[in-house]
C-alpha positions as CSV (number, residue, x, y, z in Angstrom):
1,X,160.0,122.7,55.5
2,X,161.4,119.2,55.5
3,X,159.9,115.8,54.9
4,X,160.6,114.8,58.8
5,X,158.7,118.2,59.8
6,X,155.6,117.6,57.7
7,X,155.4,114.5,59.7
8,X,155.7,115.5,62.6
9,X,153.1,118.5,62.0
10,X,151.0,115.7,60.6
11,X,151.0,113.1,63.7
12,X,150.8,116.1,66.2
13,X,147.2,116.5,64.1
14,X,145.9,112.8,64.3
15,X,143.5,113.7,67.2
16,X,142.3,116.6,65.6
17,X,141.7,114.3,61.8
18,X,139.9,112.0,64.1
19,X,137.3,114.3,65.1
20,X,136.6,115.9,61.7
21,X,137.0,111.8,59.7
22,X,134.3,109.5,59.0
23,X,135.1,106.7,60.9
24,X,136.2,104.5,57.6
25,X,139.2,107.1,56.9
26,X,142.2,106.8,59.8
27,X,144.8,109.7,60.7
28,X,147.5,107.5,60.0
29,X,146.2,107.0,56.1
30,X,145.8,110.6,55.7
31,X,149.4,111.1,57.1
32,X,150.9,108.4,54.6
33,X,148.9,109.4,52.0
34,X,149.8,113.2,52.1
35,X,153.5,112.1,52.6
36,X,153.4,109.7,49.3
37,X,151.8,113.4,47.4
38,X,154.6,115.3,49.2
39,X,157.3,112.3,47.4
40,X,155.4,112.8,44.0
41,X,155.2,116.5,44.0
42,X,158.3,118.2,45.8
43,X,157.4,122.0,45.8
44,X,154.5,121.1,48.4
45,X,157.0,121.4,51.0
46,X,158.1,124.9,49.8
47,X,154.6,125.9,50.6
48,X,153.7,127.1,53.9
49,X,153.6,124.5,56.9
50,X,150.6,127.0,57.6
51,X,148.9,126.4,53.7
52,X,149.7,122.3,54.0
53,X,148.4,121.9,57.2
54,X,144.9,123.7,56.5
55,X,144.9,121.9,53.2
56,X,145.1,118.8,54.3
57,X,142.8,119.6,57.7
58,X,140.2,120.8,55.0
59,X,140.6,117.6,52.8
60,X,139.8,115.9,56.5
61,X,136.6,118.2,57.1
62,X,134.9,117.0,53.6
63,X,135.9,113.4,53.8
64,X,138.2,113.6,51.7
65,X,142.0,111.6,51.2
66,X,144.1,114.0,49.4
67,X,145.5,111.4,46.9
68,X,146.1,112.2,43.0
69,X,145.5,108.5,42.2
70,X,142.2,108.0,42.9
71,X,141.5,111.7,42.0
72,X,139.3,112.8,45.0
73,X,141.2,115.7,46.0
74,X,144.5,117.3,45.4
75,X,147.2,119.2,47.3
76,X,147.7,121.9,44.6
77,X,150.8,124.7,45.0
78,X,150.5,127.8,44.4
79,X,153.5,129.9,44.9
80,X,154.1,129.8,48.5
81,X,150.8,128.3,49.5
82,X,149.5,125.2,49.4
83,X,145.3,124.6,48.2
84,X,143.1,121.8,48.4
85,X,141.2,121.1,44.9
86,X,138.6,118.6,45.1
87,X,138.1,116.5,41.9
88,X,135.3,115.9,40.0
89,X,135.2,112.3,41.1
């Protein structure tokens, strides 16, 4: 999967994010967010589209904004799948 895809996978899931966010957290941060981890960390995209999309759909369900900075949560890869780890913060 390429950086254009994971975009595209990730706008055609705004309306889903919006159901599952609390109403301080938009679609569109979650998208730039997970694209700025995807920059930092390039063998997220040889995960499954499958494995990052979940991931990040899970990160939605809890609340969460998958970002390594402010340690929250973290897209994690794991051979050819992709895991959400929540931090301790």
């Amino acid at each position: 999967m390429d950086k254009r895809e994971l975009k595209g996978n990730l706008v055609s899931l705004h309306g889903q994010m919006h159901m599952v966010l609390p109403p301080h957290i938009s679609p569109l941060q979650i998208e730039r967010v997970v694209m700025t981890e995807v920059s930092k960390n390039p063998a997220i995209l040889r995960c499954t589209q499958t494995s990052i999309l979940q991931s990040v759909m899970e990160a939605c369900s809890l609340g969460l904004i998958p970002n390594s900075v402010q340690g929250l949560a973290y897209l994690i890869p794991y051979g050819s799948k992709c895991q959400l780890i929540p931090g301790y913060k």
